[in-house]
C-alpha positions in Angstrom: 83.9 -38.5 142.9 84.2 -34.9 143.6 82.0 -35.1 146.5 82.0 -36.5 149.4 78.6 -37.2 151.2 78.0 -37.5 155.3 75.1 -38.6 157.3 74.6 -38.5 161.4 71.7 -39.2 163.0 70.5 -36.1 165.3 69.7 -37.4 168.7 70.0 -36.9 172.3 73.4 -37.4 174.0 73.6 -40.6 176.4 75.2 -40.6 179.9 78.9 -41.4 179.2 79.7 -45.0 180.3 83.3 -46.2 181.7 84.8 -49.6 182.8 86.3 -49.9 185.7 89.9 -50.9 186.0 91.1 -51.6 189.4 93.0 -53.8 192.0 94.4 -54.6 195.3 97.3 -52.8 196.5 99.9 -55.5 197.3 99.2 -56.4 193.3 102.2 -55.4 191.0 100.0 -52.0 189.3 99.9 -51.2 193.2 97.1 -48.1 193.8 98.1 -47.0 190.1 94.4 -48.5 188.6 92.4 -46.2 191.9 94.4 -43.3 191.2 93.6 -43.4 187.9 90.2 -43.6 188.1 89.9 -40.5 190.8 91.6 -38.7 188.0 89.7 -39.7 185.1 87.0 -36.5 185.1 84.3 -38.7 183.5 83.6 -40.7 187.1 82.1 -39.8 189.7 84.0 -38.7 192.8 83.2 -40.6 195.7 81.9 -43.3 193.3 84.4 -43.9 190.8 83.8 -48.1 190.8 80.3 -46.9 189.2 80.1 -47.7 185.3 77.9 -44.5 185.0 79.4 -40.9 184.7 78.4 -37.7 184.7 79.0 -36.4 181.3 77.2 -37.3 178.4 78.7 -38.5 175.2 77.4 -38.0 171.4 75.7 -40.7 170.0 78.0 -43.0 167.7 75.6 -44.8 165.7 72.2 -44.5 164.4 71.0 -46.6 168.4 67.3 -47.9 168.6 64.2 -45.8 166.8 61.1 -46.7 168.3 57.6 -46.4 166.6 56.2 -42.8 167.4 59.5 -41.1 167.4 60.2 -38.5 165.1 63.2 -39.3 163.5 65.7 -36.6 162.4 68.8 -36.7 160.2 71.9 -34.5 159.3 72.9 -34.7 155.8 76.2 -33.0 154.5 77.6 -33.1 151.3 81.4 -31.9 151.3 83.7 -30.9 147.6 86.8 -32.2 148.9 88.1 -31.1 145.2 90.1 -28.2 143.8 87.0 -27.5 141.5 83.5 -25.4 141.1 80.9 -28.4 140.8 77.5 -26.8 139.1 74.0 -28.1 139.9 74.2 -29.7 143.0 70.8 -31.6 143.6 70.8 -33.6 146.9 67.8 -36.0 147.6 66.9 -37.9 150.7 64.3 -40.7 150.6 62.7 -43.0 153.5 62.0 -45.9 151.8 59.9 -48.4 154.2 57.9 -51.9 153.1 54.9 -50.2 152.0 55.9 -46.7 151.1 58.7 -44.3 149.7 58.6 -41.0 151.1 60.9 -37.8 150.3 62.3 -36.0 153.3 64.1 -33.9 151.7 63.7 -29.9 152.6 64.3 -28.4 149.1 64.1 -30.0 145.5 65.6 -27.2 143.9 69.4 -27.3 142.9 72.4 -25.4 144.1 74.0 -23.2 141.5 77.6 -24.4 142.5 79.9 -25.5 145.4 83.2 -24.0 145.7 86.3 -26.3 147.0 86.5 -27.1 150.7 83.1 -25.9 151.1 79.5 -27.9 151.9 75.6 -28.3 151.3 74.1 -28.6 154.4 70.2 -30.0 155.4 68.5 -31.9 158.2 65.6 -33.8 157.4 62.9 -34.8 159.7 60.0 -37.7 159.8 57.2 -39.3 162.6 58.0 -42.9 162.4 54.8 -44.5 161.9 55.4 -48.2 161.1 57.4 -50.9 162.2 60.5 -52.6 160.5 63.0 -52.1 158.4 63.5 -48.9 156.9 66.2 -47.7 154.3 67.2 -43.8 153.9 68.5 -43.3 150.1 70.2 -40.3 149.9 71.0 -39.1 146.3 73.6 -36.7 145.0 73.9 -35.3 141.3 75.7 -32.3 140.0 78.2 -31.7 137.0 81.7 -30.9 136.8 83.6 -28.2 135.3 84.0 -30.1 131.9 80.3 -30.6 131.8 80.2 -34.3 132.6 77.0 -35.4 134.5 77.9 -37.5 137.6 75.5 -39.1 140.5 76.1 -41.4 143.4 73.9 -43.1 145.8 74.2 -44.1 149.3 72.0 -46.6 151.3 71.7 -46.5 155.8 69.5 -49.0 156.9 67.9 -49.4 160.5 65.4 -50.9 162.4 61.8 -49.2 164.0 61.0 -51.0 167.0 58.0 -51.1 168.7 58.3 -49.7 172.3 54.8 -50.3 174.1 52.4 -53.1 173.4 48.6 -52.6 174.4 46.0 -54.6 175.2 42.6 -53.6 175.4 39.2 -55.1 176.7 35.8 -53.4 176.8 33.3 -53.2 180.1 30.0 -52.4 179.6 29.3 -50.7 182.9 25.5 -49.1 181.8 23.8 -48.1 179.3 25.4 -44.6 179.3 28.8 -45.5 179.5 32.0 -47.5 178.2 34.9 -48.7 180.7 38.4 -49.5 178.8 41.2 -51.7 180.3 44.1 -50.8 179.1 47.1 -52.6 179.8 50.8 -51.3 178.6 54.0 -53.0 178.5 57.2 -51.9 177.6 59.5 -53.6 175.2 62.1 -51.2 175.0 65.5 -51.8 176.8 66.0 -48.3 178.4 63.9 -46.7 180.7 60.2 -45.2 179.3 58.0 -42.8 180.9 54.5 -42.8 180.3 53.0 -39.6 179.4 49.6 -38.3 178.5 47.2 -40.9 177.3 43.3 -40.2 176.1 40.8 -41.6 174.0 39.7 -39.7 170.6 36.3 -40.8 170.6 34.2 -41.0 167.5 31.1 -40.4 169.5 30.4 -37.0 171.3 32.1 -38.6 174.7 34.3 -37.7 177.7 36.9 -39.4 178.9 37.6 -39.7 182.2 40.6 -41.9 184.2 39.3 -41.4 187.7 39.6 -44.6 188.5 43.2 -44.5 188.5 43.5 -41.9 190.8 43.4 -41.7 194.3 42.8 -38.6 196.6 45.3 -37.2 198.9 45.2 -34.2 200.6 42.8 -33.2 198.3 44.9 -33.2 195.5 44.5 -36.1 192.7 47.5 -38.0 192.7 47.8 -41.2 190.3 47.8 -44.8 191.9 51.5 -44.6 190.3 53.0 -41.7 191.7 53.3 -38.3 189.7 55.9 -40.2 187.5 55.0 -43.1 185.3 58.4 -44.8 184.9 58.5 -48.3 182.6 61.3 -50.4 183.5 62.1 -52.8 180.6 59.1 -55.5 180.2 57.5 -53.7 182.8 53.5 -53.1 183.1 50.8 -50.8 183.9 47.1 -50.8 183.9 44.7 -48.3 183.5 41.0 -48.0 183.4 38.9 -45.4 181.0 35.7 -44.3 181.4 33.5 -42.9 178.4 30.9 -40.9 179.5 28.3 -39.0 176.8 28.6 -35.2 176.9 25.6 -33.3 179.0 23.9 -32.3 176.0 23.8 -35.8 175.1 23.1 -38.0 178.3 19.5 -37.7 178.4 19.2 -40.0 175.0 19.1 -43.8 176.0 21.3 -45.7 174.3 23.8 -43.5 172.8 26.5 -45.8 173.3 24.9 -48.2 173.5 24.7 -49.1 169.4 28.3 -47.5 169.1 31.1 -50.4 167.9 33.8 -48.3 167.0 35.2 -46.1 169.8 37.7 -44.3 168.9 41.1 -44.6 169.0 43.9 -44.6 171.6 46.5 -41.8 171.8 49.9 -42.4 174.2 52.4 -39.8 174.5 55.7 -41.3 176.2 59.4 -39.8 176.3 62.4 -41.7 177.1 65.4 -41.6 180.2 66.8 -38.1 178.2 63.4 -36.9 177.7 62.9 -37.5 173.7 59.3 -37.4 172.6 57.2 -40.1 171.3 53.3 -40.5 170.2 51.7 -43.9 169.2 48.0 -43.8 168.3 46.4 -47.2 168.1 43.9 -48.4 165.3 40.1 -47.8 165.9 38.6 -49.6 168.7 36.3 -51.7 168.2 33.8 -54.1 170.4 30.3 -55.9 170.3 27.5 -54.0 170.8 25.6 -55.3 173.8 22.3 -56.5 173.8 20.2 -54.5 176.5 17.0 -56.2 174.9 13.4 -54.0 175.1 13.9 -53.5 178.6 17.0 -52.3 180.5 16.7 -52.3 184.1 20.2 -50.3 185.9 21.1 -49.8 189.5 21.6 -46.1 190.0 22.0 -46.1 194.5 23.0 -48.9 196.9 24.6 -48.8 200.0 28.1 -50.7 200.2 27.5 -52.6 203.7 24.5 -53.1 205.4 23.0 -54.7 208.7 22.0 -57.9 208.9 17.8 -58.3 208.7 18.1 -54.5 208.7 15.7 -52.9 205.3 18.0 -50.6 202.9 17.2 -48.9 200.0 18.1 -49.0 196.5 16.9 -46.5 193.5 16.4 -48.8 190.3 16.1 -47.4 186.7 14.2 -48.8 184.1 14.9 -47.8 180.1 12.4 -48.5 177.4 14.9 -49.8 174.6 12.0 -50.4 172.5 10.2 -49.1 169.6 6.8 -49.7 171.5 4.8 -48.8 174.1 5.1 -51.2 177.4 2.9 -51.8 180.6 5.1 -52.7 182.8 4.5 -54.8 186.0 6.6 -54.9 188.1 6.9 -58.7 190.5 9.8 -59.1 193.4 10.4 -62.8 194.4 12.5 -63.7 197.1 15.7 -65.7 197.5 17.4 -68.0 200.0 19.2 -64.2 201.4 17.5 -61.7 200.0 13.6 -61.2 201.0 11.8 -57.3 199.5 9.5 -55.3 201.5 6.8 -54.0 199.7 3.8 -55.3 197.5 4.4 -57.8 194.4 2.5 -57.6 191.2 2.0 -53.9 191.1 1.1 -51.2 188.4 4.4 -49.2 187.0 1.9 -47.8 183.8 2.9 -47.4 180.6 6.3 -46.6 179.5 7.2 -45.1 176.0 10.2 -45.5 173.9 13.7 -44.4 175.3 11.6 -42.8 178.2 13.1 -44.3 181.9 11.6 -44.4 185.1 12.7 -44.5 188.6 11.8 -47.1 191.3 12.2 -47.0 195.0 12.6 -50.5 196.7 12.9 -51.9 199.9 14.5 -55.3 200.8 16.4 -57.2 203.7 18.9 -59.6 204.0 19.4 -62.6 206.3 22.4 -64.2 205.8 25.7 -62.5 206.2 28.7 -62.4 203.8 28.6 -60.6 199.9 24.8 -61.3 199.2 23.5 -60.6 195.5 20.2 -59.1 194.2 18.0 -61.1 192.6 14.9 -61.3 192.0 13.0 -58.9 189.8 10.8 -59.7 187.4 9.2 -57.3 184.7 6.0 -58.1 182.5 5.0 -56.7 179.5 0.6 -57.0 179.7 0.3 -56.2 176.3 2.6 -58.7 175.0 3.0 -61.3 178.0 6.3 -61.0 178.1 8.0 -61.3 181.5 11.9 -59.9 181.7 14.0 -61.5 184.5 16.7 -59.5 186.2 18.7 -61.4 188.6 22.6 -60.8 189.8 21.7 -56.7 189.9 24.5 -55.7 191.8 26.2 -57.0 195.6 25.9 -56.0 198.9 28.0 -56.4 201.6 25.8 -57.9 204.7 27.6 -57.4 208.6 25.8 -57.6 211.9 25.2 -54.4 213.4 27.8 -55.0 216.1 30.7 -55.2 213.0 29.2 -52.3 211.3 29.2 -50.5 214.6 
């Protein structure tokens, strides 16, 4: 062949790694193995036992990819002849196991190469699946005496996967949609977590407030202002979907929605390179409010004991229909209501909501729960039962105090 054909990966350096050599004085190499190392200009004076340096070294092979990374190649094609090759056409394929993709910047030919000189090109992709993958790269041109030649070379490597995640839906209320999200990290070297949101397919926003925590006034994360992953490593987060304020007034609109969205992560590794994974659609089972959804919206975290609180209750026609709704408070072994059972809340039409102001006690102490609500439909004598509302925390007044 009249050309030669050269591929390197373009990455990030790495920190430059030694091995330490050394030994007691009284041994035969004397201090000649310390002295050495003080001199070698890759340690780290003071610390020059330490395996890790302070100079960074090029990378020698093609090292780990990780899904979401986009991956980036140099290509060089050299005539190490004493001849004018004509029609130089360089191709570069990514060939994976469902898909062959061409990378390669220009599909148009170069006239001719002169001796000693080179065809240049760096080629670029977002890794987006996981396994092996295969880059072809393809060379053809024709010689001086007109005969057609072509060559072929194959560099095969692996796409990792660097973060698993685990999700699980909480349906906090009608008008909203809590996601645990849970990320591990499967990569060997040190991952920091970056930006990660929710592309919703419903008009939603997204909110992480529970994972932060205020301190001197500022929001900090319950991590730190770093989110570093050490190898198997894991980290929790909870996301809130909320309906925009254009849209909250209309009961139920999340409530039918089973796909969510998708999950976008941004994370970079230890020399700051740049990766994205987006996760399939989300998708969960649609709760079942029934016709009648009854949702806390105020209660007090601690109480007295046998000392009346309030709570505000809210009650949601799901229905297609018209209900008369009364409204019966039974008592429980803790929890006894103030106020008069069996009355009148009127009619309620669909997706219309009222709001109730009750009364109640407790008389034993500890985490107490409400119970004891019932609902009945006159028109179709149908009673709803709402028990386990919400918890209280029940203290004597001297505690509280």
């Amino acid at each position: 062949y009249f050309l030669t054909f050269a591929v390197m990966r373009l990455t990030k350096p790495t920190l430059f790694t030694n091995i330490p050599v050394t030994c007691e004085e009284r041994d035969l190499p004397g201090y000649l193995f310390n002295q050495l190392m003080k001199d070698d200009p890759s340690t780290v004076k003071g610390a020059e036992t330490l395996m890790l340096g302070e100079m960074l070294t090029l990378p020698q092979n093609f090292g780990n990819i990780f899904l979401g990374e986009t991956f980036s190649s140099y290509i060089s094609v050299h005539n190490d002849s004493n001849q004018v090759v004509k029609d130089i056409l360089v191709k570069a394929d990514l060939q994976t196991s469902s898909q062959r993709l061409n990378l390669s910047a220009s599909s148009a030919a170069v006239a001719e190469l002169k001796p000693d000189c080179c065809i240049n090109d760096v080629i670029h992709h977002e890794v987006k699946e996981i396994g092996t993958h295969i880059l072809v790269c393809a060379v053809s041109y024709t010689t001086q005496t007109g005969e057609k030649m072509y060559f072929r070379k194959f560099f095969k490597f692996q796409v990792l996967k660097p973060l698993d995640v685990k999700t699980k839906f909480c349906n906090a209320e009608v008008r909203a949609v809590c996601i645990w999200v849970c990320f591990e990290s499967l990569s060997l070297a040190l991952v920091c977590l970056g930006k990660g949101s929710v592309k919703g397919s419903v008009p939603v926003n997204v909110h992480r407030e529970t994972n932060m925590q205020t301190l001197k006034k500022t929001n900090e994360s319950t991590f730190g202002s770093r989110t570093y992953l050490q190898p198997m490593d894991t980290r929790q987060y909870l996301y809130c979907l909320k309906p925009k304020q254009e849209f909250a007034e209309k009961a139920g609109v999340i409530k039918g929605v089973t796909v969510i969205g998708k999950l976008d992560i941004v994370w970079k590794t230890n020399l700051g390179e740049r990766g994205r994974l987006q996760t399939s659609q989300l998708q969960r089972m649609a709760p079942g409010y029934g016709d009648v959804r009854l949702s806390l919206e105020t209660i007090p975290d601690t109480v007295n004991l046998e000392e009346p609180f309030d709570i505000t209750c809210k009650i949601t026609n799901c229905s297609e229909r018209t209900m008369d709704l009364v409204l019966e408070m039974c008592n429980t072994n803790a929890i006894h209501w103030c106020g008069v059972s069996g009355r009148q809340l009127g009619k309620l039409h669909p997706s219309s909501s009222l709001h109730l102001a009750l009364t109640l006690l407790s008389s034993v102490q500890g985490l107490q729960s409400v119970s004891g609500l019932r609902l009945t439909d006159t028109f179709l004598k149908r009673t709803y039962e709402y028990d386990d509302i919400a918890q209280v925390c029940v203290v004597s007044s001297e505690v509280k105090q």
